[in-house]
Structures are given as structure tokens and as C-alpha cells.
N, C-alpha and C positions, 0 to 999 in steps of 0.2 A: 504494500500500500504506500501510495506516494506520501513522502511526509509532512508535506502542507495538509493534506486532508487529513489526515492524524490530529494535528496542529487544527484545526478549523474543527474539526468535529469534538477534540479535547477543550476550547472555550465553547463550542454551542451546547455541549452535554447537561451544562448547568439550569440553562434557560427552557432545554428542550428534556427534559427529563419526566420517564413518566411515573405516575403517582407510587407512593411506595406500595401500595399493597396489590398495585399490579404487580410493581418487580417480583413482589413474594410469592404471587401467583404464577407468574412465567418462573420462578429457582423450583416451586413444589413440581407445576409439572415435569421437570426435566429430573426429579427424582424420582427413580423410580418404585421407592419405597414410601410416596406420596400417595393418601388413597384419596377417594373420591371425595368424601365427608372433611378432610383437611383443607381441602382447595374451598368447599362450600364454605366452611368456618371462615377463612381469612377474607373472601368474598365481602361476606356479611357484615364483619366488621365496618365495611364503609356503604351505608344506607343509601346517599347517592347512587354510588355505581351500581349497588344491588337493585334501584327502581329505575334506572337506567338500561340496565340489563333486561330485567323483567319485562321493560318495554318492549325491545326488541325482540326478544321471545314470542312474545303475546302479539305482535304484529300483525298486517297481513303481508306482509313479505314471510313469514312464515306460513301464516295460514297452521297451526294445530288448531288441531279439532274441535278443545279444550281449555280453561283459561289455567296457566301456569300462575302458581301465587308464591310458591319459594325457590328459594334457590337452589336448594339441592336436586326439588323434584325437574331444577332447568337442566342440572346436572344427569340425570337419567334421561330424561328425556333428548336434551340436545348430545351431549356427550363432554365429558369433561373436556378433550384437546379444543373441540368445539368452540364451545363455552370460552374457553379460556381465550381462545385466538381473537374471539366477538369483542372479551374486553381490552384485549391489546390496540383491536382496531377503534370503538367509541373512544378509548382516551387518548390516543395518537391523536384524534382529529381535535380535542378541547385545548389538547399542548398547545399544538400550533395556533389555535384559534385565538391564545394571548399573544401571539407575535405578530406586532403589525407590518403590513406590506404594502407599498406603492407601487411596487414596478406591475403587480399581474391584477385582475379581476380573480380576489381569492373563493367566491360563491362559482366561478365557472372554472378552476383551478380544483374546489372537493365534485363537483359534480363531476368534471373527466375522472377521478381521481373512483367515486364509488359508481358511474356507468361501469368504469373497466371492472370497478371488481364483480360488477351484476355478468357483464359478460363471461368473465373469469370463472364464476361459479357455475354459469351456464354451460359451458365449454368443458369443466370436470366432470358436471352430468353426462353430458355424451361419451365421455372418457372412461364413464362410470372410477373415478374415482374415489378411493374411499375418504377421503376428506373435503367434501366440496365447502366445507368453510372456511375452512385454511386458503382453499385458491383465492375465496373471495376478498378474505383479509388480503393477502400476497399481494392482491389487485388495486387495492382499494390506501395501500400503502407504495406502493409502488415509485411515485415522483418525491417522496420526502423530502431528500436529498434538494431539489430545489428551493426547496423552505427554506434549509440551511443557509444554501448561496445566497439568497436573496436578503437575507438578513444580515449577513456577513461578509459579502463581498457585493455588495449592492452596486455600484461604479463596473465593474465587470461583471455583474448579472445581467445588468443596464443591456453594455456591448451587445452581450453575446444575444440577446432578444431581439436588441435591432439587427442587427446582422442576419439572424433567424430568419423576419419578418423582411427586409428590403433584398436577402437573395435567395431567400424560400428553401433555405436550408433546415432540415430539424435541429432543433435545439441545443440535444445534445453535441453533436458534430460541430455547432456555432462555439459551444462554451468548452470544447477543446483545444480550439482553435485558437480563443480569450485566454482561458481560464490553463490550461494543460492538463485538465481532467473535465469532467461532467459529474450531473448529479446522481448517475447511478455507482460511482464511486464513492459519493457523500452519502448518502441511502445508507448502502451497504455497513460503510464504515459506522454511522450511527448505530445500525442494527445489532452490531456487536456490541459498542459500548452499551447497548441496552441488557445486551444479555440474551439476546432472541435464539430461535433456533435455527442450524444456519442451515435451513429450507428459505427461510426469509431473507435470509445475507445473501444466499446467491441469488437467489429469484431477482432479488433487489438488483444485485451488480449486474447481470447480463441481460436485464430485461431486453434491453436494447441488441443482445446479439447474444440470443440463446443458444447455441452451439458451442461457446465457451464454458458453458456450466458441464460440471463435471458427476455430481450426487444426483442433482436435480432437473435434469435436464427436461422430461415431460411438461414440471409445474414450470418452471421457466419457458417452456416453449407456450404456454397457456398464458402466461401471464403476457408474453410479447403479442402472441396474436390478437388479447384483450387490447390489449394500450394499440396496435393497430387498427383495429376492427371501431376502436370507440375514436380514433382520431379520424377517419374519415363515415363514422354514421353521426357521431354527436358534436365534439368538440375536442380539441388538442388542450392542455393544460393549461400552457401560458398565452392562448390568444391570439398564437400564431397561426397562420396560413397552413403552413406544412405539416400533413400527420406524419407521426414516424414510419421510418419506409420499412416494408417487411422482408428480413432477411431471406435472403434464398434455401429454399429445405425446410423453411418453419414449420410448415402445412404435415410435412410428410415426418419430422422429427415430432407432432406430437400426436401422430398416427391417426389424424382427422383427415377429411376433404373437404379443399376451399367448398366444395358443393355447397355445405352445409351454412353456410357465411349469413345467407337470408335469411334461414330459420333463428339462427343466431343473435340478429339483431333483433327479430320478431320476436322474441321470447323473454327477452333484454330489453327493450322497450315495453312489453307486457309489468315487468317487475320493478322497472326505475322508482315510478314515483312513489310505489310501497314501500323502497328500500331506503328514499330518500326520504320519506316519514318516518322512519324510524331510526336510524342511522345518524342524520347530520342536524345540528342543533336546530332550534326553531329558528326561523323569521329571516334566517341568512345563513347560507352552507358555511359559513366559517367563523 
């Protein structure tokens, strides 16, 4: 990892840090001496996130049959990795929602940001997957790394956007060119100082050019064809013109056919505005 990004993500960790009884909850799952009822417990203790949570359960972007009223029973019901990935992604998006930004429209910034992950989840279904909420997270976290830049090197976030925008370049490709890395480097490197699983670290780093992943290469190739699929059906992150271009083989490295692209978006459009009631705070996506 380059060492500025090191350096840039070692001052933004403070600001961009998420709640402690997430962290507690992403250390229990990764033990695997951690049972179901230890993650509910530590849950609980913070009543917010637990009626936060419950909300999104109880959605209709879930649509159960039944109304969910505890947490444990979200925990059987949804699944603990589940569960746990859901609240990684609601408090990633409230972090960032203290950090203010000029340079992007941050309301169409989380909506590219949870279309990709609707598509993303969509896209494991077909895959059948056995974790289709993880993709969704994966998705839905995906540009972080931008948040970073923008707040921290704003003068070459600036650049690299015009640049983007007056030679319709993607973004990424613009802010290497500025910058000598992108925000999927920034992403990634956050991902770790959080402590994440590194399904998320990589998905993170090669969304942009999935054949480089090495563990995960499927969910990576899901999550790139997500950030494509939603850059040219809905919107690109920062406002630019250009959706990111889809690498060659993505199609067939995540053993799908483009065929299925229409349905994709049809199904993913069916689920946006449920997901975006439930998911991104009231009255403004960020």
C-alpha cells in the first residue's frame, strides 16, 4: 500500500470511525467462538442502532411475512453475518453523513452508492449466493474511499473531477493521474483500519478491475458489474458524465450473461425506493 494512503487514511480514521459497539460487533463475528446471543447482547446495548436495525428488518425491502420486534429473533431470522454486515453498512453511511462536502451532490453520491448495492444483491441472487447481504453491503460501501479524498485532499479531489467531467474520463483513472492512486485504494485501506473482513478490503480495492482480486474474485466481479450496471441505468457517484467502463471478462468471470442486464435493472428498480426507505436517513441521502 502506497504510503500516503497509509498516511491519509491514518489522520481520517479518527473522524471517520465507526461506533464502538459496531467495532465489537464486526471483532465477535470474526471469532469464532462468538455465539449468536453474544452479538444480540452487545447489539442491544445501543437502543438506537437496535431501532435502526429493526427498521430495516421490518421493511419492505425485506418484505417478512411477520413483524420482527427483537433483536435476537432478527438474528435467526436474518442471520447473524447478515445482521451484522446490515449494521456495518447503516453506520458507515451516518459516519460520513457528519463530514461535510462541497465538491459532489452527497444525496446522489448515497443513492449511486445503495442503487449499486440493490443491484449487487440482485446479481448474488442469480448467482445464488449464499450471502446476498454481504454483496449488498460490499455495494453499497463501495466509493468510500472518495469521502476520504474529498475531505482530505479537496484541491486534488477538485482536479481530478474536472478532469473527469471536461475529458469524460472515469474518475478513478482522472484521480491517478492527480492524485497517484484512487479511491479504491483509500476504500480498501480504510477497510482494514476498521477491522473489516477482507471480502470487503478486496471487493473494495479492485472494484474497478476485478481480475486483480485474488480470494474474492466472484463478489468482486459482482460488485464491479453493480457500480457499472448502476452508472449507466441510474447515476455515477460524483456527477460525472462517465460511468465506469466494464473491464473485459467481467461478465464471464462472474459466471452470469450480459443477457440478463435488463432483468437486472428491472428488479433493481422494482426494490430502490424500499431500500432507500429504509437504509439512508430521512429527508436527505446523506
Amino acid at each position: 500500500m502506497k504510503a500516503e494512503v497509509q498516511e491519509l487514511v491514518g489522520d481520517s480514521v479518527q473522524l471517520a470511525s465507526l461506533p464502538a459497539v459496531v467495532m465489537r460487533a464486526v471483532d465477535l463475528l470474526n471469532n469464532p467462538n462468538a455465539s449468536a446471543s453474544d452479538i444480540g447482547q452487545v447489539i442491544s446495548e445501543d437502543p438506537a442502532l437496535s431501532a435502526r436495525l429493526l427498521k430495516i428488518v421490518n421493511s419492505a425491502f425485506y418484505g417478512f411475512p411477520s413483524r420482527i420486534e427483537t433483536i435476537s429473533r432478527a438474528i435467526t431470522v436474518v442471520g447473524t453475518l447478515e445482521l451484522t454486515d446490515l449494521i456495518l453498512g447503516s453506520s458507515a453511511i451516518r459516519v460520513f453523513a457528519k463530514i461535510p462536502n462541497r465538491l459532489i451532490d452527497m444525496e446522489q453520491f448515497w443513492e449511486h452508492s445503495l442503487y449499486t448495492g440493490v443491484v449487487c444483491r440482485v446479481l448474488a441472487r442469480h448467482l445464488r449466493a449464499p450471502y446476498t447481504e454481504r454483496c449488498f453491503v460490499m455495494g453499497l460501501l463501495h466509493d468510500v474511499g472518495s469521502l476520504i479524498l474529498y475531505r482530505y485532499r479537496p484541491e486534488q479531489s477538485r482536479r481530478a473531477l474536472e478532469m473527469a467531467r471536461s475529458e469524460g474520463l472515469p474518475l478513478h483513472e482522472a484521480e491517478q493521474q492527480v492524485l497517484g492512486f484512487d479511491h479504491a485504494e483509500v476504500g480498501a485501506a480504510l477497510m482494514e483500519a476498521w477491522r473489516l473482513p477482507e471480502s470487503f478490503i478486496e471487493t473494495t480495492r479492485y472494484h474497478h478491475h476485478p481480475s486483480g482480486a485474488k480470494q474474492f474474485r466472484l463478489e468482486t466481479a459482482a460488485v464491479h458489474l453493480a457500480d457499472v450496471i448502476t452508472g449507466v441505468a441510474h447515476s455515477t457517484a460524483s456527477g460525472t458524465h462517465q460511468a465506469s467502463p466494464l473491464e473485459s471478462g467481467a461478465w464471464d468471470l462472474s459466471g452470469l450473461s450480459v443477457d440478463i442486464m435488463d432483468t437486472v435493472i428491472a428488479e433493481a428498480d422494482a426494490q430502490f425506493e424500499d431500500a432507500r426507505a429504509a437504509i439512508l436517513p430521512r429527508g436527505r441521502a446523506a
